[in-house]
C-alpha positions as YAML, in Angstrom:
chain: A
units: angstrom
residues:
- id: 1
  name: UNK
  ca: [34.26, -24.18, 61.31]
- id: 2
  name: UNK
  ca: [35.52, -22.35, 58.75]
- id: 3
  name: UNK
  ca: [33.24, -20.34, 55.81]
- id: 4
  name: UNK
  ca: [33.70, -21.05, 51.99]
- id: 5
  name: UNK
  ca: [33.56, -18.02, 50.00]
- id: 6
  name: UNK
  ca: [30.82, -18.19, 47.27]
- id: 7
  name: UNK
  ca: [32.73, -19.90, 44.01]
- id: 8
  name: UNK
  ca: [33.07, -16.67, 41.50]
- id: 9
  name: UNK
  ca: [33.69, -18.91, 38.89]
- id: 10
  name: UNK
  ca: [30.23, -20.85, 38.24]
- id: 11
  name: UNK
  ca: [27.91, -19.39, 36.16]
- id: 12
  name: UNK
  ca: [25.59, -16.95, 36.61]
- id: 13
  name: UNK
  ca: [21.90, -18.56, 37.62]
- id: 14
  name: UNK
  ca: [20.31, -16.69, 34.42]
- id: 15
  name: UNK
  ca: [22.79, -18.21, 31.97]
- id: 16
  name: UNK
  ca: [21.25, -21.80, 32.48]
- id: 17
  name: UNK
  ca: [17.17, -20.32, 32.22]
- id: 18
  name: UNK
  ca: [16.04, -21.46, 29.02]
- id: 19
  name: UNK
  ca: [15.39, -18.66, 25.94]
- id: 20
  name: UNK
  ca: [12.48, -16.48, 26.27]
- id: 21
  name: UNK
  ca: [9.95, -16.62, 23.67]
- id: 22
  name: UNK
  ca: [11.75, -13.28, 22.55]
- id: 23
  name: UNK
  ca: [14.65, -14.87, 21.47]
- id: 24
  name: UNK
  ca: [14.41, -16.32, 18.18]
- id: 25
  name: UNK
  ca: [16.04, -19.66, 17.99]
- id: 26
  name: UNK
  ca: [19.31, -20.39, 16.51]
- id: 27
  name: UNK
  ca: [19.45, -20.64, 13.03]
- id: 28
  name: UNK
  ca: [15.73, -20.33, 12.42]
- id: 29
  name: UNK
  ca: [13.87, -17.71, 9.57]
- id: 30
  name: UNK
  ca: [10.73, -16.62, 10.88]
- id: 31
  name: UNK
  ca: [7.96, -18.43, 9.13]
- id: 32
  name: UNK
  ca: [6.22, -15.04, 7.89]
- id: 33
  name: UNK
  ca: [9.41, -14.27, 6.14]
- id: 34
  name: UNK
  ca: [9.50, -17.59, 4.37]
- id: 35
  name: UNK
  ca: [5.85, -17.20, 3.33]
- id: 36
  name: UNK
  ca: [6.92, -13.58, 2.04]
- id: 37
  name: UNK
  ca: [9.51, -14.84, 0.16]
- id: 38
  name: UNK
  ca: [7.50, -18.04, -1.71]
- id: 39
  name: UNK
  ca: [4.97, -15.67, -2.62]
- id: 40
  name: UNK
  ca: [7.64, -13.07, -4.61]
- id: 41
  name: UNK
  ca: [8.82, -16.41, -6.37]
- id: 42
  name: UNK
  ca: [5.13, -17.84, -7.03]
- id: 43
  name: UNK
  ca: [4.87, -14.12, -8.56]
- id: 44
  name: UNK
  ca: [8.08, -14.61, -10.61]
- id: 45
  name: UNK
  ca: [6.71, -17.31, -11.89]
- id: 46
  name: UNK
  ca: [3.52, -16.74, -13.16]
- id: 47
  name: UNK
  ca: [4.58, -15.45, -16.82]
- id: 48
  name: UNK
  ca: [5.92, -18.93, -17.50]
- id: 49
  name: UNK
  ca: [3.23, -21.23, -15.68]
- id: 50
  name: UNK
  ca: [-0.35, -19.25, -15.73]
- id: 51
  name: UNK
  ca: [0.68, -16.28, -18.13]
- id: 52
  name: UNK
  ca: [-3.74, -15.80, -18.00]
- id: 53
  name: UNK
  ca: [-3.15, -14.43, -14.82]
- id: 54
  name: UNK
  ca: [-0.12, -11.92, -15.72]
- id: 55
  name: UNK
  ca: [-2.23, -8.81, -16.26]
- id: 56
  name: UNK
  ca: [-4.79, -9.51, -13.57]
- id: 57
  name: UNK
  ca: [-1.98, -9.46, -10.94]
- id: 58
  name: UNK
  ca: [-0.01, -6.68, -12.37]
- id: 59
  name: UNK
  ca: [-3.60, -4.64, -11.92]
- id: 60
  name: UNK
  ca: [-3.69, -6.06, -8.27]
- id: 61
  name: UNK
  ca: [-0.06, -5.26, -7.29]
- id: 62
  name: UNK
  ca: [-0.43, -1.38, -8.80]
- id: 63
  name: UNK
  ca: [-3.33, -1.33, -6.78]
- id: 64
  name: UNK
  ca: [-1.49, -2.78, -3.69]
- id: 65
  name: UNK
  ca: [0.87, -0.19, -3.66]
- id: 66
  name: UNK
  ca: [-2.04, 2.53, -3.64]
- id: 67
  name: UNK
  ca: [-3.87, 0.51, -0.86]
- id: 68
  name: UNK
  ca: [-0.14, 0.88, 1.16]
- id: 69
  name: UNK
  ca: [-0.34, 4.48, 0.80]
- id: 70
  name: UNK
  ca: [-3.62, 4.04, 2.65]
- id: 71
  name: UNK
  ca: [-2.13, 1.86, 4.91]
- id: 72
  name: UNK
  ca: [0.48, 3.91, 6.15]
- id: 73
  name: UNK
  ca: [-2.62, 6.70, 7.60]
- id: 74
  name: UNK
  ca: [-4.11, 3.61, 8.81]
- id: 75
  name: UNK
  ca: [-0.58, 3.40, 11.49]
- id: 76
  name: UNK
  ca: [-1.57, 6.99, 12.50]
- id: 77
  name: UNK
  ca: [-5.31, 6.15, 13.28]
- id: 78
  name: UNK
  ca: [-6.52, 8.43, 10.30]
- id: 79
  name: UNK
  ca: [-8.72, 6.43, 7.49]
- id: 80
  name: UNK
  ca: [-8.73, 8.51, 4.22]
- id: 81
  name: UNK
  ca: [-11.84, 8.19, 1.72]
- id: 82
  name: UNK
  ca: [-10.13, 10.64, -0.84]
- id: 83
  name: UNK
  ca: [-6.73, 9.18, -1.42]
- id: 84
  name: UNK
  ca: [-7.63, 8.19, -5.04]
- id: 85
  name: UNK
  ca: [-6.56, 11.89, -5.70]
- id: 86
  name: UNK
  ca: [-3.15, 11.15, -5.74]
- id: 87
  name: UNK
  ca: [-3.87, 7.90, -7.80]
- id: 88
  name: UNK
  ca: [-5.37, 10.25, -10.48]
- id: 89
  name: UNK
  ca: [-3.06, 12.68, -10.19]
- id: 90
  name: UNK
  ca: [0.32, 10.71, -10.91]
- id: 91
  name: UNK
  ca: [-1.56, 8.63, -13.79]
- id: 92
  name: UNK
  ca: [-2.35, 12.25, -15.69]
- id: 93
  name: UNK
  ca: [0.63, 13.65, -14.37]
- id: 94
  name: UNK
  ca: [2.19, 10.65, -16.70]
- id: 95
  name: UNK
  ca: [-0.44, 10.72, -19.30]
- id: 96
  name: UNK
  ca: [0.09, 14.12, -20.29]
- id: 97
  name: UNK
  ca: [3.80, 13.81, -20.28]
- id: 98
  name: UNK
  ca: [3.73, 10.93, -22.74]
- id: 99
  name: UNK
  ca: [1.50, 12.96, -24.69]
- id: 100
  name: UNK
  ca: [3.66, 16.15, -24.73]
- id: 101
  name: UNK
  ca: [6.73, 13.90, -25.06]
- id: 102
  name: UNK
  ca: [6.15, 10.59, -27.00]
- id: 103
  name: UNK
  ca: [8.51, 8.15, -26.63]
- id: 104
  name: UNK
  ca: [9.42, 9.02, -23.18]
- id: 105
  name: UNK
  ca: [11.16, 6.58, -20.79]
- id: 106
  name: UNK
  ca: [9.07, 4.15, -18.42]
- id: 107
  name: UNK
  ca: [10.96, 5.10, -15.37]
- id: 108
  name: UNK
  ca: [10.79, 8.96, -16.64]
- id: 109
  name: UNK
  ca: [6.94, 8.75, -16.14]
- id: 110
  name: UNK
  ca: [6.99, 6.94, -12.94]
- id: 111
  name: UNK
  ca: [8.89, 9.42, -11.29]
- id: 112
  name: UNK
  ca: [7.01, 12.05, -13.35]
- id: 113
  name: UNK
  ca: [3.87, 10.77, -11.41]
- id: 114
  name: UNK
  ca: [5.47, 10.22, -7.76]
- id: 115
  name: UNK
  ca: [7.12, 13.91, -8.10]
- id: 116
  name: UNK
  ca: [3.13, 15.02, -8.85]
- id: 117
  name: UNK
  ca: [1.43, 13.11, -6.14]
- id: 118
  name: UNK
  ca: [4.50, 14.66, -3.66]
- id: 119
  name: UNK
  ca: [3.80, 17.77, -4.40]
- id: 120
  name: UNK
  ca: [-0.47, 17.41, -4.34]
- id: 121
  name: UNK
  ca: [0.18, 15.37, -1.25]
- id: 122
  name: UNK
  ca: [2.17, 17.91, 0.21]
- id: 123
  name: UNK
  ca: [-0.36, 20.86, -0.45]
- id: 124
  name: UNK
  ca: [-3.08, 19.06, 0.51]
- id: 125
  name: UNK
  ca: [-1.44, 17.61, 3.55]
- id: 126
  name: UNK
  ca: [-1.12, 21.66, 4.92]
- id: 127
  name: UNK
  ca: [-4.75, 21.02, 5.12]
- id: 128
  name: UNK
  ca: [-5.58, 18.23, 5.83]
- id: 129
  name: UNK
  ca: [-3.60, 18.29, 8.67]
- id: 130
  name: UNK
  ca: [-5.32, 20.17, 10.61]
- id: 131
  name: UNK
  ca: [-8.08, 17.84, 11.64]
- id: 132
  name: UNK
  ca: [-8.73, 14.28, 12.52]
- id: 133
  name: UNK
  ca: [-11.28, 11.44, 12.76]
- id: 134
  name: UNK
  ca: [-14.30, 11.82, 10.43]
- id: 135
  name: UNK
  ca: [-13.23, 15.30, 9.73]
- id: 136
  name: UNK
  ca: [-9.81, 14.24, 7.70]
- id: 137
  name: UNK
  ca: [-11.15, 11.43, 6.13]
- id: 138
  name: UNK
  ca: [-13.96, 13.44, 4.41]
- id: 139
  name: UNK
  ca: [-11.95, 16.47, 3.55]
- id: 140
  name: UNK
  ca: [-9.49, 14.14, 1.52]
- id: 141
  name: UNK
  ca: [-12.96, 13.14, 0.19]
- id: 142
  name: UNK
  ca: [-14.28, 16.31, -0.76]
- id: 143
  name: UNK
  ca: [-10.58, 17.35, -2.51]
- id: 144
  name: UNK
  ca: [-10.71, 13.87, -4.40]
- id: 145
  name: UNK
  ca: [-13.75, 14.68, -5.98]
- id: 146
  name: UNK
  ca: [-13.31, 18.79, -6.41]
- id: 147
  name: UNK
  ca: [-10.17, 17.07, -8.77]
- id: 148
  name: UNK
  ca: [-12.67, 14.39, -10.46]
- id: 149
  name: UNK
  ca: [-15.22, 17.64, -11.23]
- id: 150
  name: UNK
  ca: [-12.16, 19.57, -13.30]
- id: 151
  name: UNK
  ca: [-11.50, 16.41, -14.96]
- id: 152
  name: UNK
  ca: [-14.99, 15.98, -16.21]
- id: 153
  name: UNK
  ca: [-15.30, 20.09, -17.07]
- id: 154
  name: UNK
  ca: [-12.31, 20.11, -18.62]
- id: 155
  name: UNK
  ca: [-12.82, 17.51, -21.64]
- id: 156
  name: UNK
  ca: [-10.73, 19.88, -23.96]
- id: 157
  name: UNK
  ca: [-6.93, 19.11, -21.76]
- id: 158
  name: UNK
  ca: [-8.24, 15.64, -20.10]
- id: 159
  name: UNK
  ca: [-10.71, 13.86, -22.20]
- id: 160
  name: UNK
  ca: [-13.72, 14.30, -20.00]
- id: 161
  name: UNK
  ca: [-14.93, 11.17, -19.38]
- id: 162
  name: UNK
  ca: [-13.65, 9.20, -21.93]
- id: 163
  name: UNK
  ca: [-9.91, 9.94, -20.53]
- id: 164
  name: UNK
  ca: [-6.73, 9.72, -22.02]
- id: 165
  name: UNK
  ca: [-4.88, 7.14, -24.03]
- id: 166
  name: UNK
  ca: [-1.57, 6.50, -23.31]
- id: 167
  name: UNK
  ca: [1.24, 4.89, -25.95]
- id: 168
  name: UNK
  ca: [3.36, 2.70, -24.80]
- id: 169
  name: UNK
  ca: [6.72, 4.39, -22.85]
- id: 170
  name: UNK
  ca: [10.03, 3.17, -24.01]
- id: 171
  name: UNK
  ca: [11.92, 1.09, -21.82]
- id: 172
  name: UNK
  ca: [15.81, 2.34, -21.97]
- id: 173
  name: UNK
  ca: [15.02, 4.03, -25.24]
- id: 174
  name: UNK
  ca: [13.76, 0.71, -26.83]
- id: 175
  name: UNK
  ca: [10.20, 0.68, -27.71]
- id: 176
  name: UNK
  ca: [8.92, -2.83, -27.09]
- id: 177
  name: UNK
  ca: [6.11, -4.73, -28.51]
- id: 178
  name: UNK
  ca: [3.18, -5.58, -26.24]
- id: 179
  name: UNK
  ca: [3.98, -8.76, -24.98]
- id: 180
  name: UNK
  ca: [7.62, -8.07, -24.44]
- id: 181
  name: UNK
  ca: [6.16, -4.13, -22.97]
- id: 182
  name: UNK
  ca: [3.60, -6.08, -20.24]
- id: 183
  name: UNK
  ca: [6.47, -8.59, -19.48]
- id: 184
  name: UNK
  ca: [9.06, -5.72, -18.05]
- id: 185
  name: UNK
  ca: [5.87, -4.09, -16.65]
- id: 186
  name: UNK
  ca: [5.04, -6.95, -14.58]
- id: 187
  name: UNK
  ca: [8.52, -7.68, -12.80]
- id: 188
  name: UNK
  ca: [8.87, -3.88, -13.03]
- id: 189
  name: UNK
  ca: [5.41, -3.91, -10.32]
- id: 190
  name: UNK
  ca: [6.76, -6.82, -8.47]
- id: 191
  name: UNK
  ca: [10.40, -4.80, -8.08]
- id: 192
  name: UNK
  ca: [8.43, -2.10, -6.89]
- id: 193
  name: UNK
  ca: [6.41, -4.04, -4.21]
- id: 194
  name: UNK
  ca: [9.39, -5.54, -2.44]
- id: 195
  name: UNK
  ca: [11.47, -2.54, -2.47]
- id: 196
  name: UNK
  ca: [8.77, 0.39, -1.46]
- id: 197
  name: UNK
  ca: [7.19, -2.52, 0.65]
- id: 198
  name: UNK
  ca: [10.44, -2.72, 2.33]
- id: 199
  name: UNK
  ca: [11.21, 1.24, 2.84]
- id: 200
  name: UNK
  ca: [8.22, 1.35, 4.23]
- id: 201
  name: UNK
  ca: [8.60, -1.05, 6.84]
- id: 202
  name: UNK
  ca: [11.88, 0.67, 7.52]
- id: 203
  name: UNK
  ca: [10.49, 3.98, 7.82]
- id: 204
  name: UNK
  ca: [7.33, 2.71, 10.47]
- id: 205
  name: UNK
  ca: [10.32, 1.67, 12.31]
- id: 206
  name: UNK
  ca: [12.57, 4.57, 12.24]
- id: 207
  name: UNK
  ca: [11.91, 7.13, 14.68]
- id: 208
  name: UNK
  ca: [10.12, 9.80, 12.89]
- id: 209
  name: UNK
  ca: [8.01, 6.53, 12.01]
- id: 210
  name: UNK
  ca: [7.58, 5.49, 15.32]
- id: 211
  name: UNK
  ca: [6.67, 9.32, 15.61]
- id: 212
  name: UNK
  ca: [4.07, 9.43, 13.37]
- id: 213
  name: UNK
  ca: [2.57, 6.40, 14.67]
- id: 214
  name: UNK
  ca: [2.38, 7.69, 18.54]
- id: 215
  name: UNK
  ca: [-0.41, 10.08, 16.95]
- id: 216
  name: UNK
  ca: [-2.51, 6.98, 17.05]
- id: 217
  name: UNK
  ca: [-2.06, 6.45, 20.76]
- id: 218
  name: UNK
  ca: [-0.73, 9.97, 22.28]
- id: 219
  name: UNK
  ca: [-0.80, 12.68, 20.06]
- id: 220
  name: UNK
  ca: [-0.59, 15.12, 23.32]
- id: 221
  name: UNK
  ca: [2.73, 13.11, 24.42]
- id: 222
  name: UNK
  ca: [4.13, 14.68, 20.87]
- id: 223
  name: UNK
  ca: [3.09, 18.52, 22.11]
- id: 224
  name: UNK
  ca: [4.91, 18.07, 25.89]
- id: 225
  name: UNK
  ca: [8.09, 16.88, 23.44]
- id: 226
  name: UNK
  ca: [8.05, 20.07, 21.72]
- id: 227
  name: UNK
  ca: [7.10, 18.27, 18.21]
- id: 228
  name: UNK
  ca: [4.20, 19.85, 16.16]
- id: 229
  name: UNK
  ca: [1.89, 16.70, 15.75]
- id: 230
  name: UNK
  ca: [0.78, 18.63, 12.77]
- id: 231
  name: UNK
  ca: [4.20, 18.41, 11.21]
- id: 232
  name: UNK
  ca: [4.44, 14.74, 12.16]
- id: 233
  name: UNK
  ca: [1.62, 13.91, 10.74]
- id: 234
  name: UNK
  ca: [2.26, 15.75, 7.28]
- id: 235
  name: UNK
  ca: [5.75, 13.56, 7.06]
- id: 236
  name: UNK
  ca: [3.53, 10.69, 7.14]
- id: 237
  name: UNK
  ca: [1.34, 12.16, 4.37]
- id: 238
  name: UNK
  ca: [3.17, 12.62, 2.03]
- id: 239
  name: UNK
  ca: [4.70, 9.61, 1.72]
- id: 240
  name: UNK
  ca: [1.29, 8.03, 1.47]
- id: 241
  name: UNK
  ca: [0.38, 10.29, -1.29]
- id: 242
  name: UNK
  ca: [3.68, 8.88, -3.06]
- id: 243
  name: UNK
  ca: [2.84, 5.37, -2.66]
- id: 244
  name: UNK
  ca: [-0.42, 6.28, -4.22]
- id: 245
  name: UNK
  ca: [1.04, 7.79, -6.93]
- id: 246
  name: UNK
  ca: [3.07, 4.97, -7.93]
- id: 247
  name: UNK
  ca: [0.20, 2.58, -8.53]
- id: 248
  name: UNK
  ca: [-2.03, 5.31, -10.56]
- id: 249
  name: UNK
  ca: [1.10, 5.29, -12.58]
- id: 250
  name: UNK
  ca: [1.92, 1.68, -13.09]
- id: 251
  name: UNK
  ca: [-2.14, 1.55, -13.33]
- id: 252
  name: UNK
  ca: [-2.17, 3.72, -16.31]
- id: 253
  name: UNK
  ca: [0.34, 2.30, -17.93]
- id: 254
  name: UNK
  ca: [-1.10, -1.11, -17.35]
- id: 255
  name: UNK
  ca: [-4.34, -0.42, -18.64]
- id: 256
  name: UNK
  ca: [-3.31, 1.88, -21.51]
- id: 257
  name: UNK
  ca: [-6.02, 4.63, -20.72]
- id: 258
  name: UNK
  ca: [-6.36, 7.14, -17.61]
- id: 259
  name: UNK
  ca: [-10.51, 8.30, -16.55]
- id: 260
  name: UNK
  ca: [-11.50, 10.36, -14.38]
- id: 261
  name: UNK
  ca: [-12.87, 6.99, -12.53]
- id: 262
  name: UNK
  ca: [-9.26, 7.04, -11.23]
- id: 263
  name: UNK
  ca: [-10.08, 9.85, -8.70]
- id: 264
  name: UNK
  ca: [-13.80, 8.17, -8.35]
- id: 265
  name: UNK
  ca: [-14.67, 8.54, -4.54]
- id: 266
  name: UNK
  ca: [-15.54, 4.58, -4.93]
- id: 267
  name: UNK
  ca: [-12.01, 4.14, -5.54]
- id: 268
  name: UNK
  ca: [-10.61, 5.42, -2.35]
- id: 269
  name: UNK
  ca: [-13.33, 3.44, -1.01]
- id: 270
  name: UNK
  ca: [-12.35, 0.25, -2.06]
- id: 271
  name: UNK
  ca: [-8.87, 0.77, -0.94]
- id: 272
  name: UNK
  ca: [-10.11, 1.11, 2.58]
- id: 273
  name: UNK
  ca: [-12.03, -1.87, 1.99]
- id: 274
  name: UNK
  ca: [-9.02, -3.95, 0.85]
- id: 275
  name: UNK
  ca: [-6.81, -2.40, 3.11]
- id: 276
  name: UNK
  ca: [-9.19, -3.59, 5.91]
- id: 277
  name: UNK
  ca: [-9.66, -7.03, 4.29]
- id: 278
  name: UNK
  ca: [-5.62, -7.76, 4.22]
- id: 279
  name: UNK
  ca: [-5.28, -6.43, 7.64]
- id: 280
  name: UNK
  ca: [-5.65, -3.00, 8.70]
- id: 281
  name: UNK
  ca: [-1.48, -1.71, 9.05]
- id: 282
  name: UNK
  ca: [-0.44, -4.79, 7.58]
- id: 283
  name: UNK
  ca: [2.32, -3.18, 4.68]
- id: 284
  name: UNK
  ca: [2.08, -7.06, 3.06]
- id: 285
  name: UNK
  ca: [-2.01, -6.60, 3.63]
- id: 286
  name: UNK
  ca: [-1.97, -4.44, 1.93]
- id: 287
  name: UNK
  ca: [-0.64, -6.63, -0.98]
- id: 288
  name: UNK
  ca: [-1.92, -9.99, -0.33]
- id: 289
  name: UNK
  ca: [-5.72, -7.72, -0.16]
- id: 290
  name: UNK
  ca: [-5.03, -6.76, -3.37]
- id: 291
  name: UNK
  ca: [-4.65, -9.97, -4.53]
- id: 292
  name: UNK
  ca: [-6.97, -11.59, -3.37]
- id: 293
  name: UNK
  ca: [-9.64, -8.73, -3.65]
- id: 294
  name: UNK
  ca: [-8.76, -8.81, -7.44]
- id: 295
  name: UNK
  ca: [-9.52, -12.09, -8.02]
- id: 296
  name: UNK
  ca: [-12.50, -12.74, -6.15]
- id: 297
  name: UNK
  ca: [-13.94, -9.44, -7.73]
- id: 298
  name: UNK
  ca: [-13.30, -11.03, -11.18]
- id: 299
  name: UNK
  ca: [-14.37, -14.34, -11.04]
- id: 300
  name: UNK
  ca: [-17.72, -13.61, -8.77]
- id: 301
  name: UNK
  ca: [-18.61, -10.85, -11.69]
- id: 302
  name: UNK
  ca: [-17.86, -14.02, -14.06]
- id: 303
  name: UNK
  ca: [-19.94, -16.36, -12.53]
- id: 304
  name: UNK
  ca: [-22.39, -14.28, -10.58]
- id: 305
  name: UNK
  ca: [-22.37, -11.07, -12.32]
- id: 306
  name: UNK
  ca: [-25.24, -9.90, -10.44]
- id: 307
  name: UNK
  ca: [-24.44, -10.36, -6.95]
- id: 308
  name: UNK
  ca: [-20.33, -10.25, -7.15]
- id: 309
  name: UNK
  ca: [-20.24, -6.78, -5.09]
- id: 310
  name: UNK
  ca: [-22.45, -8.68, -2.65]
- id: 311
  name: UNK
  ca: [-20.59, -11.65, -2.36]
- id: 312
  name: UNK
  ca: [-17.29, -9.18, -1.74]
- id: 313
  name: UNK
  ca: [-19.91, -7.36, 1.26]
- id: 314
  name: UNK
  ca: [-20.09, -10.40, 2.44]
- id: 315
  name: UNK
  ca: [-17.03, -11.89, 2.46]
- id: 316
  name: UNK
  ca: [-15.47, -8.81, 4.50]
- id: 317
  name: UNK
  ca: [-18.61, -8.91, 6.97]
- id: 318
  name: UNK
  ca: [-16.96, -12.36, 7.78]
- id: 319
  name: UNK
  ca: [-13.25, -11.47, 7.69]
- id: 320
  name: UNK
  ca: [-14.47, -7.64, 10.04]
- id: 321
  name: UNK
  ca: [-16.33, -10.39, 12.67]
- id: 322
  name: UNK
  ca: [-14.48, -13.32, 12.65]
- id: 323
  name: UNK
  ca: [-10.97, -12.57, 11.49]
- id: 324
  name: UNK
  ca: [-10.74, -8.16, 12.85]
- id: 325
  name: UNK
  ca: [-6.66, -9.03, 11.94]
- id: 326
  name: UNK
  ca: [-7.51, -9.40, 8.24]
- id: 327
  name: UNK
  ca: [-6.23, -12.43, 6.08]
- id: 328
  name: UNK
  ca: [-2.72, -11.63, 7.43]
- id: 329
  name: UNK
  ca: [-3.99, -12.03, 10.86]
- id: 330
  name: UNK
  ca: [-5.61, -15.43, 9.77]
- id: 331
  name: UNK
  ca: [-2.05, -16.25, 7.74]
- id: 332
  name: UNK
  ca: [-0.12, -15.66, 10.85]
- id: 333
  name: UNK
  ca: [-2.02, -17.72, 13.26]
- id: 334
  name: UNK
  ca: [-1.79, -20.45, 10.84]
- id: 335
  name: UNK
  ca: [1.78, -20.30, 11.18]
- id: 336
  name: UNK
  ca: [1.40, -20.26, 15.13]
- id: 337
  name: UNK
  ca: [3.08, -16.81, 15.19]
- id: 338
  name: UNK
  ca: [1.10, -15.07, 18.41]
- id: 339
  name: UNK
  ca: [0.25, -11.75, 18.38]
- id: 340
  name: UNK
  ca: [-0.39, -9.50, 21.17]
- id: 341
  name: UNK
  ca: [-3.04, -7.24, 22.15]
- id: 342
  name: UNK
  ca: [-3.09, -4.57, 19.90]
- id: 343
  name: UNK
  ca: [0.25, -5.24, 18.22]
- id: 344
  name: UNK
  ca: [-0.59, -4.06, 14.35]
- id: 345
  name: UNK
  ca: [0.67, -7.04, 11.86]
- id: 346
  name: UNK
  ca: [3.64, -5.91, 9.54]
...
C-alpha cells in the first residue's frame, strides 16, 4: 500500500475561515464615518436653510474646539478645571492686537492667539506637570483665576470687567460687512473643526500620542523606558492649551467683545461638563457636546429661565448613570458599532 504525499497545492485551512469581526468588509465605510460626514454637510448647510441658528453654532463649535483641548488631558487621565486660561489668553492676546493694529488680518489674529496660548501653555505646563489627580486639576484652577484677578485689577490695559471690544478683522485685506464677516467666520469654525479634529486624532495615534496616553494606564512603564513622564505629559499640554486657544479666539471674534468671564473658573467647568456629556476622550464629543450643550442651554433659559441650569444637572445625571460613554457612546450603539471594555470612543 503505497502513501500519498499531502497535496501542496490546496489551500491553506485558514484561507476558507470566514473574516473576523476585525476585518472590515469589502467595500464598506464605517457607519461613524458616514454620520461624521452628514453632520459637516448638515453644518454647511445651515446658512442657507436655518440661517437663526448660524451664530448659535458658530458659538458651539469655538467652544468645541476649547472642550477638545480638554479632551485631549482627558486621554492622559488628568481633568483640568483651569483650562479657560488659555481661552482668555488667546482671545486678549487677539484683542489687543486688533487694537494696536486695526485692520489686521483674521488668520493674523488666530495665530496671534494660538502662538499666546503655546507659549502660556508651555510655562504653565513646567508646572503643572509636576503633579497629578486632584492636585493638577486645581493648580490649572488656581493659575486660571490668578489671570482672571489681573484682568479685573488691571481695568486701565483690559477693561476690567466690562472687557474689550473688538472691530471686525479683515479677511485677505477686505473688510467685510457683518453678514458677509459672520458668513466666512462660520465655515472658517467648521474648517477648523475637521482639520484640528483630524490632527488630533492623528496625533492620539502617533506614538508620542500613544505615549502620552500610557500615562493614563502605566506611567511607571514610561520611567523603565527611559522617557521622563513629565516631558510626555507636557507634549500633551501644550497642544491642549492650543486647541483652547483657538476657540477663545474664534469666540472673541464671534461675539465681538472679550471679559474677563472668559478665564471664569465656571468656564473651565463647563467644558468638563460638556466634555463628559459628549463622551469623555471622544475628539467628535467633544463637538457634538458642544452642540448639543448649546442648544439645550438656550432654549431651557428660553422657556424655563429659572430652572435651565437644573434641567442641564439633570440631563448629565442621566447621560453619567445611564449612558457613562456620553452621547457618542449612545450614537455608536445605535449604529451597532461594539465597543470594548474600556476602549475610549474617537
Amino acid at each position: 500500500m503505497t502513501v500519498r504525499s499531502p497535496d501542496t497545492t490546496a489551500p491553506h485551512p485558514v484561507a476558507s475561515h470566514p473574516p473576523t469581526s476585525r476585518t472590515p468588509a469589502s467595500g464598506r465605510v464605517p457607519a461613524r464615518h458616514v454620520l461624521t460626514a452628514l453632520g459637516i454637510l448638515a453644518l454647511i448647510a445651515v446658512p442657507f436653510v436655518v440661517p437663526q441658528l448660524q451664530l448659535l453654532i458658530n458659538l458651539a463649535l469655538a467652544k468645541g474646539l476649547a472642550v477638545l483641548g480638554v479632551t485631549v488631558i482627558l486621554r492622559a487621565g488628568q481633568v483640568s478645571f483651569g483650562h479657560a486660561l488659555f481661552f482668555g489668553i488667546s482671545a486678549y492676546a487677539g484683542a489687543f492686537l486688533i487694537s494696536a493694529w486695526p485692520g489686521a488680518d483674521l488668520i493674523v489674529v488666530l495665530i496671534a492667539g494660538a502662538l499666546g496660548a503655546a507659549v502660556s501653555g508651555l510655562l504653565v505646563g513646567l508646572f503643572v506637570v509636576r503633579y497629578r489627580g486632584i492636585f493638577f486639576g486645581m493648580l490649572n484652577l488656581a493659575f486660571s483665576m490668578i489671570f482672571w484677578s489681573i484682568l479685573e485689577k488691571f481695568y486701565h490695559y483690559t477693561g476690567g470687567a466690562d472687557g474689550i471690544r473688538l472691530t471686525r478683522p479683515t479677511v485677505l485685506g477686505h473688510e467685510l460687512g457683518r453678514a458677509d464677516f459672520e458668513l466666512i467666520l462660520f465655515y472658517l469654525a467648521i474648517a477648523l473643526m475637521v482639520g484640528l479634529g483630524w490632527f488630533t486624532l492623528r496625533w492620539l495615534a502617533s506614538p508620542a500620542g500613544q505615549l502620552f496616553q500610557t500615562l493614563k494606564t502605566n506611567e511607571t512603564r514610561l520611567e523603565y523606558l527611559g522617557l521622563s513622564p513629565r516631558r510626555v505629559l507636557l507634549s500633551g499640554y501644550v497642544l491642549s492649551a492650543v486647541l483652547c486657544g483657538v476657540g477663545g479666539s474664534l469666540m472673541g471674534m464671534t461675539q465681538g467683545v472679550v471679559t474677563p468671564e472668559y478665564v471664569w473658573w465656571v468656564r473651565s467647568a463647563e467644558m468638563v461638563f460638556i466634555a463628559v456629556l459628549g463622551g469623555a476622550g471622544s475628539v467628535r464629543g467633544a463637538f457634538v457636546g458642544a452642540l448639543v450643550y448649546e442648544i439645550v442651554r438656550i432654549y431651557a433659559s428660553a422657556f424655563a429661565a429659572d430652572i435651565w441650569q437644573l434641567l442641564l444637572g439633570v440631563f448629565l445625571l442621566v447621560i453619567i448613570l445611564f449612558a457613562p460613554g456620553g452621547i457618542m457612546g449612545i450614537l455608536d450603539g445605535l449604529t451597532g458599532r461594539a465597543r470594548p471594555a474600556g476602549k475610549v470612543l474617537k
